[in-house]
N, C-alpha and C positions, 0 to 999 in steps of 0.2 A: 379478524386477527387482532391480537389484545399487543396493549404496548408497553414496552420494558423502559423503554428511556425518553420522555418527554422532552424537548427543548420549545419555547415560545418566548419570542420576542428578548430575545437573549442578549444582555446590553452587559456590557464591561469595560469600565472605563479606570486608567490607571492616572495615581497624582502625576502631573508633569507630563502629560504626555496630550500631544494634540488629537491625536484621532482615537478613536475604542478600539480595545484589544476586541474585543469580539460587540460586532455594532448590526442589533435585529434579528439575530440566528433564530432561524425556528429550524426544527426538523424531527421526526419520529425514529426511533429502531424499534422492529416488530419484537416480540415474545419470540427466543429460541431462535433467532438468525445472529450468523454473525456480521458487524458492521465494522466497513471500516472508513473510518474516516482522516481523509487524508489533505494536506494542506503543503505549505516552502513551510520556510524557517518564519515566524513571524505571522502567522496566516492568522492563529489565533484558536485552533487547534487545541494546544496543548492548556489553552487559559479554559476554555468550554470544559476538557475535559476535568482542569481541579475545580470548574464550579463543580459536574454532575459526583465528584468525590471528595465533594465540601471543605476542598483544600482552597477553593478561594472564594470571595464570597460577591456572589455577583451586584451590580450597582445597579442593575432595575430587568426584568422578564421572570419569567416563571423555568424550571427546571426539575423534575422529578424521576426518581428510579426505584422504578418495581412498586410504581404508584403512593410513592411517599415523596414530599415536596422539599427537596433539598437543604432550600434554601429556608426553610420552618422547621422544619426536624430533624437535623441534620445527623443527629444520634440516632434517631431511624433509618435513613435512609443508608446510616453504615455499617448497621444488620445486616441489610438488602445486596449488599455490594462489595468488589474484591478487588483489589488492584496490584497488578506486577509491574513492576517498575522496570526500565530501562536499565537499571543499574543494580546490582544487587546488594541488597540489604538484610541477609540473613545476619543473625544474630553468632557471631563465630564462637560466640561463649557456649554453644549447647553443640549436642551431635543433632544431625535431621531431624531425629524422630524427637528431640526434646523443643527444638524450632515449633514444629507441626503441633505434639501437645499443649505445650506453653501459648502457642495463637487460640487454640480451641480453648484453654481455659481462661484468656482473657474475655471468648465471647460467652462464658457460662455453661459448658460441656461439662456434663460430673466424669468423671477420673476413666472408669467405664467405656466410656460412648467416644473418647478422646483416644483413649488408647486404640481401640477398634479401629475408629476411620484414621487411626495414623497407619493401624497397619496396613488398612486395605489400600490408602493413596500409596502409601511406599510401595505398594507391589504394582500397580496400574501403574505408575510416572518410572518403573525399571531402577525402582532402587531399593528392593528391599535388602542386598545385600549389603549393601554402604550403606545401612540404616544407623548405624550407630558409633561409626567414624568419625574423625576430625573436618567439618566444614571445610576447611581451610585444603584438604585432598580432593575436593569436588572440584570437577572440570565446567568449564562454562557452561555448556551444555547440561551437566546435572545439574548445578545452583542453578537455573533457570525452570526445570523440569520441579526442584525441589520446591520453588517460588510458588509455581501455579500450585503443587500439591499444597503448599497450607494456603495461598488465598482459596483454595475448597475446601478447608477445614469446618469453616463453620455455614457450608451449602449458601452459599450465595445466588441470586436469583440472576445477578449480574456481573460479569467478570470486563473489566479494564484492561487490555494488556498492552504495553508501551515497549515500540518496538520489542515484539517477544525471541526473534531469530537473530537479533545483528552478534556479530561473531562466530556464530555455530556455523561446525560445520553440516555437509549434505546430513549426513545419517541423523545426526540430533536435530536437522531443523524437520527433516520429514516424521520423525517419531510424534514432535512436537506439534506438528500440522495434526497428526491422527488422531493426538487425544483432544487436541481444541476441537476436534470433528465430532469426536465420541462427547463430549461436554455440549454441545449443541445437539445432538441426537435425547441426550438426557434432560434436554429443555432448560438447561440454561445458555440465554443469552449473553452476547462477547464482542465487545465493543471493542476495534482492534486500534490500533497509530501504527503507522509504517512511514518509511520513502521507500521500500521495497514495492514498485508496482507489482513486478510479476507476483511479489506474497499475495497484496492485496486482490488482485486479481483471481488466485487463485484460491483464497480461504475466504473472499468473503461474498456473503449472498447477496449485499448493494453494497455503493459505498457513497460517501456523501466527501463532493471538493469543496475546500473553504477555503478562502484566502480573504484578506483584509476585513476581516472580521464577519464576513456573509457568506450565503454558501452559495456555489456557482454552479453545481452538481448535484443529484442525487437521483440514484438508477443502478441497476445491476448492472457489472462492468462490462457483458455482452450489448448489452442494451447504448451504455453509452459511448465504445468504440464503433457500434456499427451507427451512431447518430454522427459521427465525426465527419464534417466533411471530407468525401470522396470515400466509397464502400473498400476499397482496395489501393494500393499503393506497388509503383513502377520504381526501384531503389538502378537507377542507372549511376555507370563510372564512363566518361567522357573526359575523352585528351581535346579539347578547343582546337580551334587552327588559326595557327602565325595571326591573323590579325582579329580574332573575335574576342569577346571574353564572357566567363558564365553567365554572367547577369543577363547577358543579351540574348544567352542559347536558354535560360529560364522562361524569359517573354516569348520569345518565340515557341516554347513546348508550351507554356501558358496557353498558344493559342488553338491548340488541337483539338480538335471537339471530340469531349468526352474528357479530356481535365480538368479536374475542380480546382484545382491550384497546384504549384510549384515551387520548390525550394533549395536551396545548396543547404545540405549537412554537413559536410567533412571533405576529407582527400587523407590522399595517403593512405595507410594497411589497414590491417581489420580494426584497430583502436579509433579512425576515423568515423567508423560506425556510428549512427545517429543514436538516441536513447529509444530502447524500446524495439528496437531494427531486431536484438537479438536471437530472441525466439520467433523470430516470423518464419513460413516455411520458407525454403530455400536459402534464409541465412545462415550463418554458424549454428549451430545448435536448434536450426527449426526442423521442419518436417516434410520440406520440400526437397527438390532436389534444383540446383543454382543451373543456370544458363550463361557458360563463361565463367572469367578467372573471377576471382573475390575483386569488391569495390577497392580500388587503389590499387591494383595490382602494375597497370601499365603507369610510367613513368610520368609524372607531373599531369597525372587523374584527379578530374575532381569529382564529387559524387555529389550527383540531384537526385530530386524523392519528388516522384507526381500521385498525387492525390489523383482519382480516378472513381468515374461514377458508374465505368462498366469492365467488362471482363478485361484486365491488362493484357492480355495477351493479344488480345486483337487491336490495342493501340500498339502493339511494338512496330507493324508496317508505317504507319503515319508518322511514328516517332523515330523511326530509322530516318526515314526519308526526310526530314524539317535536321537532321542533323547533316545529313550525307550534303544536303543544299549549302549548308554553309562549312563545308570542311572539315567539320568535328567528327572524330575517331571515339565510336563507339565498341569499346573494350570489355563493357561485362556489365549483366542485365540480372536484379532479381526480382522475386514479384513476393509479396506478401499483404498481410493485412493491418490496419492502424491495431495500436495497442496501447492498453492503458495509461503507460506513459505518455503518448502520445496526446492521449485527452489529458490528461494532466497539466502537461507542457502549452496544449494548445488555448486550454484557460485558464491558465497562472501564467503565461510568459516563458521566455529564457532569461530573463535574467540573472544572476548570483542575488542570491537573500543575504 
């Protein structure tokens, strides 16, 4: 399999600053997958990617895309490559379709071939009718649609896309999933940034976690939720009794053979819900069906999460029981599976960045 985006030994170091924004990163994205690579605020992320779009300029490793060296040809390698920015940046002096022309003849398009692939991306990104409108009447969702349409103006081998969904709503962010799909089928590679796990999880084919400037990750995100400690996860909502307290009722589930570990998430209603918990079956919006009221339903509930290395359902006997022993009121049970977040969370921390 041939490689679109080299990183080795990827060092960057800012004046005034004690440790490297990005310190030894190596890592490959395949030709025609899309990757996403995800970090907190600060992880060093966002520095990798303006070395790979020679918006910053690295202080020592190697870096190339679409087999040109970044950091030596950097005017080649901005041939090769395409970037959507988190924020948009269309040009409000032109209509779309002069946006899209005017990019293509900065990359050297004659008049022809500019006009053409404007009209064909206006009609593929669902805007051929608002082709020739005031910018300024585009809805989030189109200026974002309109974005990718001319970073394809000039067929890039690699596309950058910095959070591409945040604000859209469902219907523009799914249209927008289909054609970064359809751009991957057409073998160009798409190098994604989220905090949206469920995105990441869902559009891309690995993804690589960074944080302090190394990578801590890198695996298809089936691959790396099922390496998470514990294959399945027990989401219980527990009222303690008069004289116990969680921590205590955690050591003690700790001890039940067949849990890989233990934890307090939340209490309270459904906003208590862990990160990640959302889409599991049996939670709010999964695919299961719940066993009992929602986590926090019963009055001054707190809700534990046990990591588990075999079927939950056959620990719920053991785990009734180690609670029934100590007076704890067992009020509502759901069972689901770790989720990208969760690997996330679990090697980056909780902390606030």
């Amino acid at each position: 399999m041939s490689v679109a985006v080299e990183v080795r030994d990827l060092v960057k170091q800012y004046p005034k600053r004690d440790v490297n924004a990005v310190d030894g990163l190596s890592f490959e994205v395949h030709s025609g997958e899309i990757f996403g690579l995800l970090g907190p605020n600060g992880a060093g992320k966002s520095t990798t990617i303006g070395v790979l779009t020679t918006r910053v300029k690295a202080t020592g490793g190697r870096a190339s895309v679409a087999g040109v060296d970044v950091i030596r040809d950097p005017v080649g390698a901005r041939r090769m490559l395409a970037v959507v920015p988190q924020q948009t940046n269309l040009d409000r002096s032109l209509t779309p379709r002069q946006n899209l022309t005017f990019h293509a003849a900065y990359h050297g398009y004659p008049r022809a071939e500019r006009n053409a692939r404007a009209a064909d991306l206006l009609k593929e990104f669902g805007l051929e009718e608002q082709a020739d409108v005031k910018v300024d009447w585009y809805s989030g969702g189109m200026a974002q649609r309109l974005m990718i349409a001319r970073a394809m103006m000039h067929q890039p081998a690699v596309l950058f896309l910095d959070e591409p969904t945040t604000g859209l709503d469902p219907q523009s962010r799914l249209f927008l999933w289909e054609r970064v799909r359809e751009l991957r089928e057409r073998g160009v590679t798409v190098v994604l940034t989220t905090h949206d796990m469920d995105e990441a999880a869902e559009m891309s084919d690995r993804v690589g976690v960074v944080d302090h400037g190394k990578l801590l990750a890198l695996d298809t995100p089936a691959a790396l939720t099922h390496g998470l400690s514990g294959q399945a996860v027990l989401e219980l909502t527990v009222t303690p009794g008069p004289a116990d307290e969680p921590e205590k009722i955690l050591a003690a589930l700790q001890g039940v053979e067949g849990v890989e570990r233990a934890e307090r998430v939340g209490a309270g209603g459904p906003a208590g819900l862990p990160p990640g918990m959302a889409g599991f079956p049996g939670m709010p919006g999964g695919g299961g069906a719940p066993m009992g009221p929602p986590p926090g339903a019963a009055g001054g509930g707190v809700t534990l999460r046990l990591y588990v290395r075999s079927q939950p359902a056959t620990l719920l006997g053991p785990v009734a029981t180690v609670l029934a022993e100590r007076g704890a009121q067992l009020t509502g049970v759901h069972i689901g599976e770790p989720s990208l977040e969760d690997v996330f969370i679990n090697l980056t921390g909780r902390g606030l960045r």
